[in-house]
C-alpha positions in Angstrom: 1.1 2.5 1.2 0.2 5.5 -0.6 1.2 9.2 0.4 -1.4 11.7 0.3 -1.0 15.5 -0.2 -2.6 15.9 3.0 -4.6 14.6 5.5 -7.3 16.8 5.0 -8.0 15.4 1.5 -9.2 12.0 2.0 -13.2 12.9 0.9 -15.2 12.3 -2.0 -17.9 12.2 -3.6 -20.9 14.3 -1.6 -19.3 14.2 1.3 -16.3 16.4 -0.5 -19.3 18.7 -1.9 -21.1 19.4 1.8 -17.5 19.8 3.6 -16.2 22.3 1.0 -19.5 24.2 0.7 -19.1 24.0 4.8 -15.4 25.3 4.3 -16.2 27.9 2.2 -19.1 29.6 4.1 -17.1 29.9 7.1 -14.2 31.5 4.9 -17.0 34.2 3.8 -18.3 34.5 7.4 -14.9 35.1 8.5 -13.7 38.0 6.1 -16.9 39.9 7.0 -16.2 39.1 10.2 -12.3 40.7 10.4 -12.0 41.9 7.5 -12.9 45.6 7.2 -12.0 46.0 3.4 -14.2 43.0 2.4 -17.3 44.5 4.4 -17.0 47.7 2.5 -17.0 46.2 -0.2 -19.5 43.9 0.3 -21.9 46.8 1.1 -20.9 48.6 -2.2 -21.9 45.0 -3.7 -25.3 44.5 -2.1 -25.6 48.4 -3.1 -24.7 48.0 -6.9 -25.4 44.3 -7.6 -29.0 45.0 -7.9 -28.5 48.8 -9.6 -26.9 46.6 -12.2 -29.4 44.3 -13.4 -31.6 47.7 -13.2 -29.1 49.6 -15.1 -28.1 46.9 -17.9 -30.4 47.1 -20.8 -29.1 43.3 -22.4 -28.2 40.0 -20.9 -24.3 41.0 -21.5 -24.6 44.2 -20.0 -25.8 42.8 -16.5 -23.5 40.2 -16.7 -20.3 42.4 -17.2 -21.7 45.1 -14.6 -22.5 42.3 -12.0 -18.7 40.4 -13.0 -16.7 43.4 -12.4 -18.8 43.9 -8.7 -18.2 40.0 -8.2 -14.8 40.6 -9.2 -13.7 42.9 -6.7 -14.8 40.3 -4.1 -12.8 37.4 -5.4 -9.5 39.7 -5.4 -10.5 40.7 -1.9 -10.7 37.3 -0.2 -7.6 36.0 -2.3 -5.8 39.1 -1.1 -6.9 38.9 2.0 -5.6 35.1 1.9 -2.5 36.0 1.3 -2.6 38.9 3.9 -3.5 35.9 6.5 -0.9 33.3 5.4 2.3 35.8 5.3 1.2 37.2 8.9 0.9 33.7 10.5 4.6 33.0 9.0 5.2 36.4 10.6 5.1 39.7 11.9 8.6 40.7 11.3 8.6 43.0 8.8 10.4 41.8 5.4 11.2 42.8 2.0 8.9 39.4 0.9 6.2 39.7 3.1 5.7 43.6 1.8 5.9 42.8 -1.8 3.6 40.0 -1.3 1.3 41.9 0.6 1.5 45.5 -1.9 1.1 42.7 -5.0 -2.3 41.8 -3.2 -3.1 45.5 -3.2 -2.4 46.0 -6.4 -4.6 43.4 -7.5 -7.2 44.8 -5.3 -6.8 48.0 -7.1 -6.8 47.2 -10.5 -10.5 44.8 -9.8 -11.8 48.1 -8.3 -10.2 50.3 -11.8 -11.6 47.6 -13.8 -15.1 47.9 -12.2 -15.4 51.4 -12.1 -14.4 51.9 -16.2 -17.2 48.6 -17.1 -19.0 51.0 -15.0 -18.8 54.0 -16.7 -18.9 52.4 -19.8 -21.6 51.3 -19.7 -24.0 54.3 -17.9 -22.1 56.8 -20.4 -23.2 54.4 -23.2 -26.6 55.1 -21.7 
């Protein structure tokens, strides 16, 4: 008899590929759905995502202004991941929980620094 990891992980093949795809919408439709820093920032996206591939005058230059927007929203849902996991543990305020939850921040923060110097950058460049 074999152990698995989990008993979750028994798919493959295609089946794998539709549940995960399945999986993964419902994660997206649940931060915009309660979380209100990844709606923000999923307006400043739909906002900026096109102004970059207006803005960027080569290939490279879309691609880093789009990246650092895309960015932001990849920190986001793993921060807000983290955010989710450390309150279902729970609420009880803790020296572990806060560092985990200010290191999310942080990381939030610097993908929002990053994006605003690619930014500028590249419109000062202009």
């Amino acid at each position: 008899m074999t152990i698995s990891e989990s008993p979750f992980k028994g798919e493959t093949g295609l089946r794998r590929v539709i549940s995960a795809t399945r999986n993964s919408w419902a994660g997206l439709c649940e931060a915009a759905r309660c979380e209100d820093a990844f709606r923000q920032e999923l307006v400043l996206a739909a906002a900026l995502l096109p102004l970059a591939l207006w803005i960027g005058r080569t290939g490279t230059e879309r691609a880093l202004l789009a990246g650092s927007v895309l960015l932001v929203l990849i920190v986001e849902l793993l921060n807000s991941a983290v955010e989710a996991t450390v309150d279902r543990i729970s609420f009880e305020n803790h020296r572990l929980a806060k560092r985990a939850k200010d290191i999310g921040s942080a990381a939030v923060l610097i993908a929002l620094l990053n994006a605003a110097f690619v930014w500028a950058i590249v419109v000062i460049d202009r």
